[in-house]
C-alpha positions in Angstrom: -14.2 37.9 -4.3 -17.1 39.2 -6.5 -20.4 39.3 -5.0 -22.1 36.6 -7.2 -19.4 34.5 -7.0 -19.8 34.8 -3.2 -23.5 34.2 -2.6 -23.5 31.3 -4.9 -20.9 29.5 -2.3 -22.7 30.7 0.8 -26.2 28.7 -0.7 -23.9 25.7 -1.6 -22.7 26.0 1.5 -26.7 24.7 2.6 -27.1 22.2 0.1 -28.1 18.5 0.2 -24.7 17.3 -1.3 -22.1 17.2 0.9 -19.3 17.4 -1.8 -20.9 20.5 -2.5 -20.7 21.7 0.8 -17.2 20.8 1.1 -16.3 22.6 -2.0 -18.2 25.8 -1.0 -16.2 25.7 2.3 -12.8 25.4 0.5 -13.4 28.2 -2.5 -13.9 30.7 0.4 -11.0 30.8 2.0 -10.3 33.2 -1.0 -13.2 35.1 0.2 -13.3 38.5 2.0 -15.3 39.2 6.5 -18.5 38.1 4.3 -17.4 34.6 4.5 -16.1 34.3 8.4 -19.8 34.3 10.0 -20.8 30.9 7.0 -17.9 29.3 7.7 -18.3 29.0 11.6 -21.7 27.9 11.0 -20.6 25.5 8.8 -17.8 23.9 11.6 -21.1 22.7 13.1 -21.9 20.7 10.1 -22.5 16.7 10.6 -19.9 16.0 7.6 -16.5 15.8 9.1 -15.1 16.8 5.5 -17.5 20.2 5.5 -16.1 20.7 8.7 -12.5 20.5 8.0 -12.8 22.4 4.7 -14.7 25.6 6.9 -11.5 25.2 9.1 -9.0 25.2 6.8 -10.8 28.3 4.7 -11.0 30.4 8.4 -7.1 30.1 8.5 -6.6 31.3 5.2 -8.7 34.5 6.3 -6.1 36.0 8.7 -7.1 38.7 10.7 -8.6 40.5 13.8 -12.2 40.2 12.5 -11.4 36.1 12.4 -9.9 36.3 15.6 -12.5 38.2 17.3 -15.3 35.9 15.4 -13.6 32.5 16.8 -13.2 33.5 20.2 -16.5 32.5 21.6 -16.2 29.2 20.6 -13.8 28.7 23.7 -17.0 28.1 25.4 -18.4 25.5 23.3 -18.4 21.8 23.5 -14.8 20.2 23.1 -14.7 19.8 19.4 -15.7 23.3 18.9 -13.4 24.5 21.5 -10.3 22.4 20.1 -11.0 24.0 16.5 -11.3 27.6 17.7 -7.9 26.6 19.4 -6.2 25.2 16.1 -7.6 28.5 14.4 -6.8 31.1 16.6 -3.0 29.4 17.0 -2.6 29.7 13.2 -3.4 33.2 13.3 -0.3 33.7 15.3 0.3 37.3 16.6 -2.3 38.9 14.8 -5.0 36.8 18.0 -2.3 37.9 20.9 -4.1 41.3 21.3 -8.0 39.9 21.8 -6.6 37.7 23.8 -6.2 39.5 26.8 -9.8 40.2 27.6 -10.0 36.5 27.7 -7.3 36.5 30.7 -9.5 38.4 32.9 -12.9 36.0 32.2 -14.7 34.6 35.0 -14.3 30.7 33.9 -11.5 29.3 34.6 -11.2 26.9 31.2 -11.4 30.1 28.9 -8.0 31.9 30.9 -6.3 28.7 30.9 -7.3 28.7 27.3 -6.0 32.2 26.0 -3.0 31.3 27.8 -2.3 27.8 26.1 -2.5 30.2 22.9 0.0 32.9 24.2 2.1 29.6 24.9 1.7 28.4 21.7 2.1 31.6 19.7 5.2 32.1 21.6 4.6 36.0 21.6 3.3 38.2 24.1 2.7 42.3 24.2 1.7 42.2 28.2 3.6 39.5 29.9 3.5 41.2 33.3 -0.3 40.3 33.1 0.8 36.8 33.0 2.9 37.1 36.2 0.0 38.7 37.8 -2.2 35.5 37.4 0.9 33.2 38.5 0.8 34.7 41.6 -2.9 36.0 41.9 -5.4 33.7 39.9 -7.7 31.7 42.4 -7.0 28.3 40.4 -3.8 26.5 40.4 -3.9 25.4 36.5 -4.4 28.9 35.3 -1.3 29.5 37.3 0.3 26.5 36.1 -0.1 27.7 32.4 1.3 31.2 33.4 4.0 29.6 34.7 5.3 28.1 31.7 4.3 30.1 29.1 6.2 32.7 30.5 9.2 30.4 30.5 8.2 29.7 26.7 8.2 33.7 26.4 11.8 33.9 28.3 10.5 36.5 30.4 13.1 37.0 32.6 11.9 39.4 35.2 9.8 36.8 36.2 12.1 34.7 37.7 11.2 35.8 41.6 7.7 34.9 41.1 8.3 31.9 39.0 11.3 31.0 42.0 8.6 31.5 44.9 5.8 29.3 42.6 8.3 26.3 43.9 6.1 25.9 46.8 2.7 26.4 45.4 0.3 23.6 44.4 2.4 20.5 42.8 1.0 21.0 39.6 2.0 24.7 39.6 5.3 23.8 40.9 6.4 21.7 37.8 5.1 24.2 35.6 7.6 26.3 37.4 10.6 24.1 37.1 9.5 23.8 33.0 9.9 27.9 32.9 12.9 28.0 35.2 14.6 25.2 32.7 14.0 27.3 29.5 15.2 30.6 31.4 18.4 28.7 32.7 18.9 31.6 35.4 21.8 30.4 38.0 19.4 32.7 40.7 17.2 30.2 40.6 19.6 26.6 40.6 19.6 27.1 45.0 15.7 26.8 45.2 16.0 23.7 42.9 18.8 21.9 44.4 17.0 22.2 47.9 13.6 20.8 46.0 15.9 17.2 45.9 14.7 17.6 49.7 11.2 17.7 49.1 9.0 14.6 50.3 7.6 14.6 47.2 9.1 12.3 44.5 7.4 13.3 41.7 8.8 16.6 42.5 12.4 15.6 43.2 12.4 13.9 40.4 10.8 17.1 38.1 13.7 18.8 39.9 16.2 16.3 38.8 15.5 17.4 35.4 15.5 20.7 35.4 19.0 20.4 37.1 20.0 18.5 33.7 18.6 20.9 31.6 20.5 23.4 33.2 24.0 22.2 32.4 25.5 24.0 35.4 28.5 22.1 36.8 27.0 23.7 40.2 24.2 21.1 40.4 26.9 18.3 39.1 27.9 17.1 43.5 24.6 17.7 44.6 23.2 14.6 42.0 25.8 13.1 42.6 25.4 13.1 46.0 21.4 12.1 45.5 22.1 9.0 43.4 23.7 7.0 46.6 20.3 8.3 48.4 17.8 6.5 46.1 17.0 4.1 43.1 14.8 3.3 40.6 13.3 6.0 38.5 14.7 8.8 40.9 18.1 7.4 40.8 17.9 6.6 36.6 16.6 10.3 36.1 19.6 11.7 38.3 22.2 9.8 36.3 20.6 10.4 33.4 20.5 14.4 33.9 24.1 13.9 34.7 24.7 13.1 31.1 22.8 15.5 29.9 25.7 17.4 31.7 28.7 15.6 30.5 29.6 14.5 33.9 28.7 10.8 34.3 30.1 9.5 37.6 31.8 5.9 37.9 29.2 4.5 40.5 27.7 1.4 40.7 24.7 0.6 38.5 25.7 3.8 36.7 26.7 2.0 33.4 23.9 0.0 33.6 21.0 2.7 34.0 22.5 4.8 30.9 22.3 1.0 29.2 18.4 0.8 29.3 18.8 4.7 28.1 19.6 3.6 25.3 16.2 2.1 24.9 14.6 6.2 24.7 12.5 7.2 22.3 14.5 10.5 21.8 17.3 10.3 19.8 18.7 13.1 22.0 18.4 10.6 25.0 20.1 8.0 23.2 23.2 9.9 22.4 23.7 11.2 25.7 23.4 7.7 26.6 26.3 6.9 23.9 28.4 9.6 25.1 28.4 8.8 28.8 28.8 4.7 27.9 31.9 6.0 26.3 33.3 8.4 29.0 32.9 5.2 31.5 34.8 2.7 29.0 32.0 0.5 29.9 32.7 -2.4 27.2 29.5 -4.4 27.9 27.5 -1.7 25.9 29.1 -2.2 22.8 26.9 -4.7 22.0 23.2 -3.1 22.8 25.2 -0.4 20.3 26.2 -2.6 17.7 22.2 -3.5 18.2 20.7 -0.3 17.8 22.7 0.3 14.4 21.6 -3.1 12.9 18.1 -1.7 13.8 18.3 1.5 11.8 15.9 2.2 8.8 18.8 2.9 6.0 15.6 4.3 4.2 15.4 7.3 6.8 18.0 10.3 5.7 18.2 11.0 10.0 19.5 7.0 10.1 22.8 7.9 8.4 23.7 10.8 11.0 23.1 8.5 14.1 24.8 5.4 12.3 27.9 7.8 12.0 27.5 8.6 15.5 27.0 5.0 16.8 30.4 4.3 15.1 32.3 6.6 16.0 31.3 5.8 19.6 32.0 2.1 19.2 35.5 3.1 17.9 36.5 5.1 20.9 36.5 1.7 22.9 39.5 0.7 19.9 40.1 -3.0 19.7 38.3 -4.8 22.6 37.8 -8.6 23.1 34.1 -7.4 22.9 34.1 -6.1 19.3 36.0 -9.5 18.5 33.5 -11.3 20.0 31.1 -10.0 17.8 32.2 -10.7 14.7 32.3 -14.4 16.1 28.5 -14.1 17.3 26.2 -15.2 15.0 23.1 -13.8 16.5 24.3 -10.0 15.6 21.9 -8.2 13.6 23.1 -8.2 9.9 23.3 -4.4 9.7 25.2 -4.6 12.9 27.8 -7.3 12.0 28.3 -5.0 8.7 29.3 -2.1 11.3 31.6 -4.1 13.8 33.0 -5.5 10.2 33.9 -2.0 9.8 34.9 -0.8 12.7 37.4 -3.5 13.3 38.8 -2.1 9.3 38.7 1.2 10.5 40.7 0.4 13.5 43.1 -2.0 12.0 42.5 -4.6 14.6 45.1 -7.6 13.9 43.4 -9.9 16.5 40.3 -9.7 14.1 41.8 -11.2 11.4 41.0 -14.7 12.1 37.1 -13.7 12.2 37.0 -11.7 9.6 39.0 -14.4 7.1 36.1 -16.9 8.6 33.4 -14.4 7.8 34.7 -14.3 4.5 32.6 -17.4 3.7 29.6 -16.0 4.5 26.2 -16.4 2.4 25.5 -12.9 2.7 27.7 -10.6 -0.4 27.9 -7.6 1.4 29.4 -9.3 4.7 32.0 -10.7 2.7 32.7 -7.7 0.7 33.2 -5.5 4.1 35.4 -8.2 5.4 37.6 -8.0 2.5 38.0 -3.9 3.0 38.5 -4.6 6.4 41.4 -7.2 5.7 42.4 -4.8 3.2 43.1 -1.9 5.6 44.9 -4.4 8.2 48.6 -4.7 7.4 49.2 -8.6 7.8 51.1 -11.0 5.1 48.2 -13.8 6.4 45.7 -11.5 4.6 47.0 -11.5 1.0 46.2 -15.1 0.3 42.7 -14.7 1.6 42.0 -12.1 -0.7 43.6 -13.4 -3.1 42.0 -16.6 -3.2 38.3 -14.0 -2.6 39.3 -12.7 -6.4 37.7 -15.9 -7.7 34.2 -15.5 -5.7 31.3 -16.4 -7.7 29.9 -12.5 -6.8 31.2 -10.1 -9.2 31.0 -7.4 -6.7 32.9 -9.2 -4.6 35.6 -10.0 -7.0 35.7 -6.1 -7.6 36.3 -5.4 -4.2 39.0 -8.2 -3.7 40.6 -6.3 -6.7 40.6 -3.2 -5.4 42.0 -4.4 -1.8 44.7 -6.1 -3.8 45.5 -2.9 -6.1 46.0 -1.1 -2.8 48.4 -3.1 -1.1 50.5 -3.4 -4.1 52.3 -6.5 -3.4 53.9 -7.8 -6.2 52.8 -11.6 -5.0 49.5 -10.8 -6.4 50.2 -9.9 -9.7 50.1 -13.7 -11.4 46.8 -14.5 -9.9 45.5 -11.1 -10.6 46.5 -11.7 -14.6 45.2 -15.2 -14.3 42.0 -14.6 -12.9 41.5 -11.3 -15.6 41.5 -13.7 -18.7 38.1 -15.2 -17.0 36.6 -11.9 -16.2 33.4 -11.1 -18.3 32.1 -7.6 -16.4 34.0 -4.3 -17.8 33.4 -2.7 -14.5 35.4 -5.6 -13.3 38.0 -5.9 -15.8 38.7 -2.2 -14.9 39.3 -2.6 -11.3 41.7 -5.8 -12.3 44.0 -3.1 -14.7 43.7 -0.5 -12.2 45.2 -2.9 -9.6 48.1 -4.4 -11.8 49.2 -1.3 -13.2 49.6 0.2 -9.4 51.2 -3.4 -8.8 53.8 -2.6 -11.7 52.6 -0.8 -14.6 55.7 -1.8 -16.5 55.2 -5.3 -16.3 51.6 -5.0 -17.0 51.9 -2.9 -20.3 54.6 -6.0 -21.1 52.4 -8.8 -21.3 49.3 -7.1 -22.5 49.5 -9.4 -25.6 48.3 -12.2 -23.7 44.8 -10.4 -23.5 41.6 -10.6 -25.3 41.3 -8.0 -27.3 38.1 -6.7 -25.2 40.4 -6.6 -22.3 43.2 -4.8 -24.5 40.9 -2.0 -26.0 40.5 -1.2 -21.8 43.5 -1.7 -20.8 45.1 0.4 -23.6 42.6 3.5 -22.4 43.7 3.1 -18.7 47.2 3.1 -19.9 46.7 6.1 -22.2 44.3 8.0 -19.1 48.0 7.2 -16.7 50.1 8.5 -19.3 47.9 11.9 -19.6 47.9 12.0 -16.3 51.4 11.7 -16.0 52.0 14.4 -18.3 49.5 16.5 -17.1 
């Protein structure tokens, strides 16, 4: 940056406007170590704008002099300490270096501090000076921050000390189980199990999940074993880390506990959910499924991949008196009732006939048009005259789809009130899907009484029948 260019920012960075201010601070993060120094000064201004611009603009000026610069305001009041944090971590690796004279300082808040950074920055050029203060520093959060950032590192040879932090302060002990969880080091899965012993239950339970996260079929009889010792939260974190494993036992109030894990926040915790509900058959979750996909925000790209998943799960049942019993209940969600619709389709479930012939009268279009796929997929003669009879709906889009159904059976029955119902037909898109479907019925016969056509029907009927016979001789 030119040098007039720069001092006329660093006086607008003192003047009475604030906009000015704020538009000093931003124009120098372009700036050169001539604008660090103003900026910081300027994180102390009383306009919250000037103050984010002068942090935005000190991440923009990577380096050691930045670093080095920002560092002292670790020791200032809580705003200025959270800001040096958020700049320093942007800086990424290029801070990791200074850092280290910071893990030596003589309060306690500042090492806790450069280690929260190391953690964050994931990188470190001297981790055995972290496992020095995990097993030397005179206050147990310092040691607690040691402990997992150097899980977040995956510093492995710090498994002994991180295996012997187990029975230090509690607070250093779940920092512990976090690192031993990332490093997933069967050397260390004896000193967890025998924490499920501890009298503590916030431990055992901290234990319990770092067992799950483990995935080790060695830890699979010992939680086992623990869920007919306890209950509540203990007993719903053992079965859930069980999942996590793929090894859900059938046990009492086992069904039931992966049920309200359905209600998670995590997505992650959901499907484990799903997939253990499935490996126990347990039928009386199909509907807190069914639930959760009439819930989903289609608007959301992440919705699709879960409502895919949801299904699939809900298939894996096949045709249960439960997923009947849903089409029938009127209180389903109207997303949801679209997805047992389909499943029931999907699964070609003849005892869901009768529902789905009911729900074919419903004032919602897109319930009847699934239900007429669905009946379309289902191989029964009692279908044909319900769809056939749904090719005079009042919803175009519904007639379509009736159409279509029809075309795909094929059954020649259909052929006189597919040609009767055409010579009403006023959509193209329509009309189409009523050629397609008598021409797959029997083209012959089709091409024979084309006569009896308007002549806008004709003109499309005489390209579909050219479009065949290209295709034909293609």
């Amino acid at each position: 940056m030119h040098t007039a260019r720069l001092k006329k920012l660093l006086r607008d960075l003192h003047d009475d406007d604030a906009s000015k201010r704020r538009s000093a601070a931003e124009a120098l993060s372009k700036g050169d170590e001539r604008a660090i120094y103003p900026l910081i000064k300027a994180l102390k201004d009383d306009n919250f704008g000037v103050q984010d611009a002068a942090m935005r603009s000190l991440m923009e000026i990577k380096g050691e002099t930045t670093v080095y610069m920002v560092m002292p305001l670790l020791r200032e009041n809580s705003f200025l300490r959270n800001t040096a944090i958020m700049i320093l971590s942007d800086m990424g690796k290029i801070a990791v270096p200074l850092l280290h004279v910071l893990l030596n300082d003589r309060d306690d808040d500042v090492r806790k501090f450069a280690l929260d950074l190391i953690y964050a920055i994931q990188y470190c050029g001297y981790p055995e000076k972290l496992v020095e203060m995990l097993t030397g520093d005179p206050n147990a959060n310092v040691r607690a921050s040691a402990a997992k950032t150097l899980g977040k590192l995956q510093y492995k040879k710090s498994i002994p000390q991180l295996i012997k932090a187990l029975s230090d302060d509690e607070w250093v002990c779940f920092s512990a189980l976090e690192a031993l969880s990332y490093l997933k080091d069967d050397s260390s899965m004896d000193s967890i199990i025998d924490l499920l012993k501890n009298p503590s239950e916030t431990i055992r339970v901290a234990a319990i999940e770092a067992l799950g996260k483990f995935s080790s079929s060695k830890a699979v009889p010992h939680l086992r074993d623990h869920i007919s010792k306890t209950d509540g939260f203990e007993k719903f974190t053992s079965i859930k880390s069980l999942a996590r494993m793929g090894s859900v036992p059938s046990m009492p109030g086992v069904a039931e506990a992966l049920i309200d894990m359905l209600k998670e926040d995590e997505w992650e915790d959901q499907l484990t959910a799903i997939n253990g509900l499935v490996s126990l058959k347990a039928e009386d979750a199909i509907n807190h499924m069914v639930d959760m996909a009439g819930s989903f925000d289609l608007s959301d790209p992440e919705s699709e991949e879960k409502l895919t998943a949801i299904k699939e799960a809900i298939q894996n049942f096949g045709c249960t008196a439960s997923l009947i019993e849903l089409l029938n209940d009127e209180s389903v969600k109207y997303r949801g009732k679209i997805v047992v619709i389909e499943i029931a389709g999907y699964l070609r479930c003849k005892n869901s006939v009768p529902a789905l012939i009911k729900l074919l009268k419903s004032d919602y279009r897109d319930v009847r048009r699934t239900s007429i796929k669905s009946l379309g997929q289902i191989e029964s003669d009692e279908v044909k005259e319900y769809l056939i009879e749904a090719i005079s709906d009042d919803d175009s889009h519904v007639r379509k789809t009736a159409v279509t159904a029809l075309g795909k059976i094929g059954d020649i029955t259909a052929f006189e009130p597919l040609m009767k119902m055409l010579q009403n037909e006023q959509f193209n898109d329509v009309i189409d899907e009523f050629i397609n479907a008598l021409m797959n019925i029997d083209a012959t016969l089709f091409l024979s009484r084309i006569g009896e056509l308007n002549e806008n029907i004709r003109k499309i009927a005489a390209r579909a029948s050219s479009e065949l016979n290209s295709e034909i001789t293609c």
